[in-house]
C-alpha positions as CSV (number, residue, x, y, z in Angstrom):
1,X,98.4,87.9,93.2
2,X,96.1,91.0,93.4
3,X,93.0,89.2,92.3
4,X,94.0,86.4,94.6
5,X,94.1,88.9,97.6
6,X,90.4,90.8,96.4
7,X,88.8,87.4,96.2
8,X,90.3,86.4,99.7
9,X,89.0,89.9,101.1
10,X,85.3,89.4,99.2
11,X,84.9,86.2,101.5
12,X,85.1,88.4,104.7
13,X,81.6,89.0,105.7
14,X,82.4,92.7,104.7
15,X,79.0,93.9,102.2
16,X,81.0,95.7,99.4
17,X,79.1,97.7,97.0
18,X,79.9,100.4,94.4
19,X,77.0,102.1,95.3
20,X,77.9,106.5,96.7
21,X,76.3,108.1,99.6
22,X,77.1,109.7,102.6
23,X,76.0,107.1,104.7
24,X,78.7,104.9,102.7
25,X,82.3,104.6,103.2
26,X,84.8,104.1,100.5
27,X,88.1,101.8,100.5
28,X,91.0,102.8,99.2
29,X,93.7,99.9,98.2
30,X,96.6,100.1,95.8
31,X,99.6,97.1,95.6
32,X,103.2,97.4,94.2
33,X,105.7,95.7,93.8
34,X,109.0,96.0,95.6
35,X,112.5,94.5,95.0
36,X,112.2,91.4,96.9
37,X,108.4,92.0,98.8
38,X,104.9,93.6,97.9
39,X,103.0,96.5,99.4
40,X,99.3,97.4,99.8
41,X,98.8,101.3,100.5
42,X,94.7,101.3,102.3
43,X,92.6,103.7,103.9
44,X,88.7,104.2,104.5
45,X,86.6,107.4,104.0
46,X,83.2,108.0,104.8
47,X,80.6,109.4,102.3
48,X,82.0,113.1,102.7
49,X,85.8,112.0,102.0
50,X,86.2,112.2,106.2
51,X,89.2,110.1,107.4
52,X,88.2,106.6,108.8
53,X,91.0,104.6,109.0
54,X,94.3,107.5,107.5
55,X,96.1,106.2,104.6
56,X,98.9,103.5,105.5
57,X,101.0,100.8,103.8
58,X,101.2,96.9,104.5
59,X,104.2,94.9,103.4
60,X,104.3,91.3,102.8
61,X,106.2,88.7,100.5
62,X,103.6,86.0,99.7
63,X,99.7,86.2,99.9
64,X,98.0,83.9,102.1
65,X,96.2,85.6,104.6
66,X,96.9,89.0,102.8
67,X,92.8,89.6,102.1
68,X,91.8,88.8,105.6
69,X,94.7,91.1,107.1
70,X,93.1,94.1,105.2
71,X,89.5,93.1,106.1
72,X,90.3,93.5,109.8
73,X,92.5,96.9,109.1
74,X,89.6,98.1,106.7
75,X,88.0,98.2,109.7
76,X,90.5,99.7,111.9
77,X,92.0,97.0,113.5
78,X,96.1,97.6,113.6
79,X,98.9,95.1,113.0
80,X,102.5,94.6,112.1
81,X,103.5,97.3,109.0
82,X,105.4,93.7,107.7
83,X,103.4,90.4,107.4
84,X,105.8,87.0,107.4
């Protein structure tokens, strides 16, 4: 599911590297599993570990749609805390 969800999110026209520098911001992402649903814990930083987009969660039972829903809210674009 994870992989699933990183490959959907590489297809956004997003340029990810794992290159450092101040001029470059890092992603943060982390999934879990709940009882009966998944979460996704994200946030953004800029090179000097300044807040971009603050640390929030994302719940969702099945992933279609998951990868592009975190390229738009890597990005800072908001939605629903709970995806159908």
């Amino acid at each position: 599911m994870e992989k699933n969800i990183i490959s959907d999110l590489n297809r956004c026209n997003i340029d990810f590297t794992d290159e450092k520098g101040s001029d470059i911001p890092s992603a943060y992402l982390k999934f879990s599993r709940l009882k009966s649903k998944y979460e996704v814990e994200y946030g953004v930083v800029d090179g000097s570990g300044k807040t971009i987009v603050p640390l929030r969660k994302m719940y969702f039972k099945k992933e279609d749609g998951v990868g592009k829903e975190l390229g738009l809210r890597l990005f800072g674009v908001g939605g629903p805390v709970e995806l159908d």
